[in-house]
N, C-alpha and C positions, 0 to 999 in steps of 0.2 A: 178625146177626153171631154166630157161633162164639164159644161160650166158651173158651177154651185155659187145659189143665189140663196142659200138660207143661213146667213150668217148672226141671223138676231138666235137661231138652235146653238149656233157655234161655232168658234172661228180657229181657223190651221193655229199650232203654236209660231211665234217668231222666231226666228232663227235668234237674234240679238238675246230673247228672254231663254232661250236650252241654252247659249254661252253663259248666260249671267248666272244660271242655278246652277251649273253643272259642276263647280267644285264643292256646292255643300249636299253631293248628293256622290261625290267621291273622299277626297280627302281633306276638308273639313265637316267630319262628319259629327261632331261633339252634341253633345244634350248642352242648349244653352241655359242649360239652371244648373250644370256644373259650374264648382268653384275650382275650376281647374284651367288649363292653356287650352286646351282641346275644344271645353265647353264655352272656355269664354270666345273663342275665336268666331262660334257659333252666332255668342249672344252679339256681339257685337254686329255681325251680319243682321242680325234682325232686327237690332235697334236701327240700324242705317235701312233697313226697309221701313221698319215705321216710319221712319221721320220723311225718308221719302212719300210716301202716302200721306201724309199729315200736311205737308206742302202743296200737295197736289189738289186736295179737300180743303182746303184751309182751316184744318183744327189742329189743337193739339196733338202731341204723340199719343201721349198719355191715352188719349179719348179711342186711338187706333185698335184692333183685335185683329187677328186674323180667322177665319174661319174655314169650310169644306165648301165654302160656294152660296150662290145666291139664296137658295132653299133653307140652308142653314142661319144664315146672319136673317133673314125676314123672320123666321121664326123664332130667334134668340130678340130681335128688335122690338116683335109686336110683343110675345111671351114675356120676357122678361123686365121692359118695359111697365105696363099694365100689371104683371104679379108686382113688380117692386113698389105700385101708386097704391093697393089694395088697401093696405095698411093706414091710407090716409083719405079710406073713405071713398075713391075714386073708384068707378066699376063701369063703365061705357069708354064704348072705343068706338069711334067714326070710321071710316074707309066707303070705299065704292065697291059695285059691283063688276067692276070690270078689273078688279086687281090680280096679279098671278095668282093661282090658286097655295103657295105656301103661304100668302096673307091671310087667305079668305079662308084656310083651312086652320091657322092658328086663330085668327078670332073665334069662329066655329067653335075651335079645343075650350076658348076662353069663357065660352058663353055654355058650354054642355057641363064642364067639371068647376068652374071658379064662378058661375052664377055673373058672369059679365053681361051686362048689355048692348045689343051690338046696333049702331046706322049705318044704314047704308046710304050714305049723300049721294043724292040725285045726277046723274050726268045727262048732257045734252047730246041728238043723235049723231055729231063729230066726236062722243067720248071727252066731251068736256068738264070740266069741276069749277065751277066759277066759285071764289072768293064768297060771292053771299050765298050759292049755296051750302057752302061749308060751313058757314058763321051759322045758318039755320036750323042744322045739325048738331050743332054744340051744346052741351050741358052743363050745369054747376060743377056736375060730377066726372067729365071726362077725362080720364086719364091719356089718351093717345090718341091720334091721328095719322092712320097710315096710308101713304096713297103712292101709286106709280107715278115719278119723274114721265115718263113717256110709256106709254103701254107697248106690250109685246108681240100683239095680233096688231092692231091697224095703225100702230106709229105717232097717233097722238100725244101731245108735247102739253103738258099740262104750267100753267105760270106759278112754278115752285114758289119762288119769292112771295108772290102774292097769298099761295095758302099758305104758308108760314107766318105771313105777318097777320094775315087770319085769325090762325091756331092763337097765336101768342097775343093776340090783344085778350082772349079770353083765358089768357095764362095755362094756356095747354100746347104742352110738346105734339111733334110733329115728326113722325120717323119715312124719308121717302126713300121707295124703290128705286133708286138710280141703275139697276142693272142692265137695263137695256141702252141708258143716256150717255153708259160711259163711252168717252172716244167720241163721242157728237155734238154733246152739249156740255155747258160751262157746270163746274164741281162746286166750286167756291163761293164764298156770298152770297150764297140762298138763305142761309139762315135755319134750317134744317134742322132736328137736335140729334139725329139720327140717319145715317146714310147706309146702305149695302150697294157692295160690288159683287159681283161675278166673274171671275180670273177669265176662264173660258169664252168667253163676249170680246175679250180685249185683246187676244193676242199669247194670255197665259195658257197653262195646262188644268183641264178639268180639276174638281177636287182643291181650288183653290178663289178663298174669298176675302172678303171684308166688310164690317159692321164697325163703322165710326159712331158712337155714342157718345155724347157732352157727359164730363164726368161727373155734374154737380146731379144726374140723375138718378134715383134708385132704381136698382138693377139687378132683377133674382133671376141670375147664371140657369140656363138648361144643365150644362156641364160641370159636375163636384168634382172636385179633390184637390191637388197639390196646391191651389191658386195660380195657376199661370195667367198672364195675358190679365194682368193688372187685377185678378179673382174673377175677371168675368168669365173666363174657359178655360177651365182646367184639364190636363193633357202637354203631354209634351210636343210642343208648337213644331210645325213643319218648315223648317227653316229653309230648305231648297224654292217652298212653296211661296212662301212669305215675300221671298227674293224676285220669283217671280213675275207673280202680283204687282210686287212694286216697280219694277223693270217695264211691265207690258202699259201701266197704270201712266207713266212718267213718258212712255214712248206717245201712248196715244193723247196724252194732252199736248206735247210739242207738236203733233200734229196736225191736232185736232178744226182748227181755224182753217185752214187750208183743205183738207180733207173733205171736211163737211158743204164748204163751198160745192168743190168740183163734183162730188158728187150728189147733192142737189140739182144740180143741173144736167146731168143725167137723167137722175129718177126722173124731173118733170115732162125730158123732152120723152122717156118711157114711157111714162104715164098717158102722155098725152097722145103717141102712137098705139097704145093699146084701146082704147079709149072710141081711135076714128075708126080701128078696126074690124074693133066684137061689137056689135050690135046689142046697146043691151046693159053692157061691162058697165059696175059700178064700182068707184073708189071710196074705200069704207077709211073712217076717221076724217081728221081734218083735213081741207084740202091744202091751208098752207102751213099749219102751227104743229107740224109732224116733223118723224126720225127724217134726217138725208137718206139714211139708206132704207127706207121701208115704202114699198108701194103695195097695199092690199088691194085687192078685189073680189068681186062675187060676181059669179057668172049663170044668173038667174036660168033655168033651164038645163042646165047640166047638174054633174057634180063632180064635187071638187077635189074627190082621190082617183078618180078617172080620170082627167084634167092634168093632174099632178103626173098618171100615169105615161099620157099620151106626152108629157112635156119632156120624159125621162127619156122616154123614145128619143126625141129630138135632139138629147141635149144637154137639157135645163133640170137642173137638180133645184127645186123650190121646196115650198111646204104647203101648208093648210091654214098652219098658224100654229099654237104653242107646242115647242116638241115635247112637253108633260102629256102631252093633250094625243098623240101621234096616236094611230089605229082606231083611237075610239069614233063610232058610229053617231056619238052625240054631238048637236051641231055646239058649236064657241059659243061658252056663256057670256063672252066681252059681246060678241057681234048681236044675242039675244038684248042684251041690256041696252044697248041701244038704240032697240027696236027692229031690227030685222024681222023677218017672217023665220020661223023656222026650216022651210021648206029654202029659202033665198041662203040661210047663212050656213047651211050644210055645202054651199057651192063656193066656199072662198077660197082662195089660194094666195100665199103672200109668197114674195119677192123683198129679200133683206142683201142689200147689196154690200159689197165689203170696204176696208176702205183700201186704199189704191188702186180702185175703177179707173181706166183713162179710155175705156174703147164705149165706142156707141153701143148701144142697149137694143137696135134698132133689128137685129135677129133674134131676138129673143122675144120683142114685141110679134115680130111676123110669127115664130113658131107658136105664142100663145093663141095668136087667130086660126092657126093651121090644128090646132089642140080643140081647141072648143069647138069648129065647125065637124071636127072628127068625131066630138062624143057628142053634138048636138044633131048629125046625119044617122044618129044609129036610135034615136029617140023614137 
């Protein structure tokens, strides 16, 4: 059997989160906007998931939403965010160039059809966003700030807090990508005015998300109609999902401290056997301010769906880097932005390890040497 090591793509569901959902996906199946037994039993299910998520983020319920996943809540964050600041004159929106692409494709939206302004604050070649470069990006007129918690491709660990407190000396919100963070790193007390998860990353089932938003912000919904979900997404809410989410969310914070240890200590003793190996092999991002579970590299001279190929062979189920991104010929805009050569960042392959790793990494380092010398003997 295949070891799978791409779990920043996505992670098996847990067994504990298919027990938790599985009675509102048989017999409490009620619409929770009924005023009836059926539907309240529902709603109640989902208010006890918000509040569990709201514990775990430390916000309000109220601020909670549920959503279809990480793509959904950034585009609802930056979108609805920025439309709801318009009205007060606000029309620039900050972010980097190395953000997932539902950021960078809803700014794009914001600046083709709403006449937005868009920066792109400067990162350093670990994918970094320091505090004054962000402060030098800011304008009178900026409505929003959106940046990845930790990027998706090379595992950079960005100091939330610090751009926050940033954003906010200049009295501008701050919406961060948490969806790669979650399960790794701390939720709570960053200060953040906006957070997204991605169910699928943690433990949940695809198709299930969240967009914590501070309520005192204006906020023009993607989603019309009934008002569900406090008016910001209207639809009738996925309550089996919601359950979920909040199951796998609550699992992996009790975990999380311990987790993140032991497997750090993994990744580096991997890193550092791949390293004495491949001749050559570099580790892209930071080398310590990065995911536990994320080792990227580039393996200069080869390339990196051949690589991936020769790894399957052996094995090792990895990637390239974002699965949005999967089959395309074009090399990762994160690794371009950073300064790679294009010819060097078409050759990356990432490694996202899972959490409850306890075995050495130390065959999988050797079958990566046995990979690269195989696609680098046919050169």
């Amino acid at each position: 059997m295949s070891l799978y090591l791409d779990n920043a793509a996505t992670t098996p569901v847990r067994p504990e989160v298919l027990e938790a959902m599985a009675p509102y996906l048989t017999r409490v199946f009620g619409n929770p906007s009924s005023h009836h037994e059926v539907g309240e039993a529902a709603a109640s299910a989902l208010d006890d998931a918000r509040a569990r998520v709201a514990s775990a983020l430390g916000v309000r319920a109220g601020d909670v939403m549920f959503t279809s996943g990480g793509t959904e809540s950034n585009n609802a964050a930056v979108k609805g965010l920025v439309l709801g600041a318009l009205p007060r004159g606000r029309r620039h929106v900050v972010t980097t160039a190395i953000e997932h692409e539902s950021v960078l494709a809803s700014a794009d939206y914001l600046a083709r059809l709403h006449g937005v302004d868009v920066t792109y604050a400067p990162v350093d070649a670990t994918g970094t966003l320091t505090p004054d470069a962000l402060a030098d990006a800011l304008r009178d007129d900026t409505a929003l700030v959106s940046v990845g918690y930790a990027n998706n491709e090379i595992g950079t660990v960005q100091d939330a807090a610090a751009l926050t407190a940033a954003a906010h000396e200049r009295g501008v919100p701050l919406h961060l990508d948490a969806v790669q963070a979650a399960g790794w790193l701390p939720l709570a007390g960053l200060g953040a005015d906006a957070v997204t998860i991605a169910g699928h990353k943690i433990g949940a089932p695809k198709g299930t998300g969240i967009l914590a938003v501070r309520g005192r912000l204006p906020f023009e919904p993607l989603l019309h109609g009934g008002g569900q979900e406090r008016g910001r997404r209207s639809g009738t809410p996925d309550v089996a999902g919601a359950v979920a989410i909040a199951t796998a969310l609550a699992l992996a914070e009790a975990e999380r401290t311990q987790e993140a240890a032991r497997v750090s200590a993994l990744r580096d003793a991997f890193t550092a056997r791949v390293r004495a190996l491949v001749p050559g092999a570099r580790l892209t991002g930071h080398p310590e301010r990065r995911l536990p579970g994320t080792a990227s590299f580039v393996f200069p001279g080869t390339n990196g769906e051949t690589v991936l190929l020769e790894l399957e062979r052996r094995g090792v189920v990895s990637s390239s880097g974002s699965a949005c991104a999967a089959g395309s010929d074009e090399a990762s805009h994160v690794l371009l932005a950073i300064g790679l050569e294009h010819d060097d960042a078409r050759t990356a392959v990432r490694f996202t390890l899972p959490h409850g790793l306890s075995a050495s990494l130390d065959p999988v380092a050797d079958a990566v040497a046995d990979a690269v010398a195989a696609v680098g003997s046919r050169g």
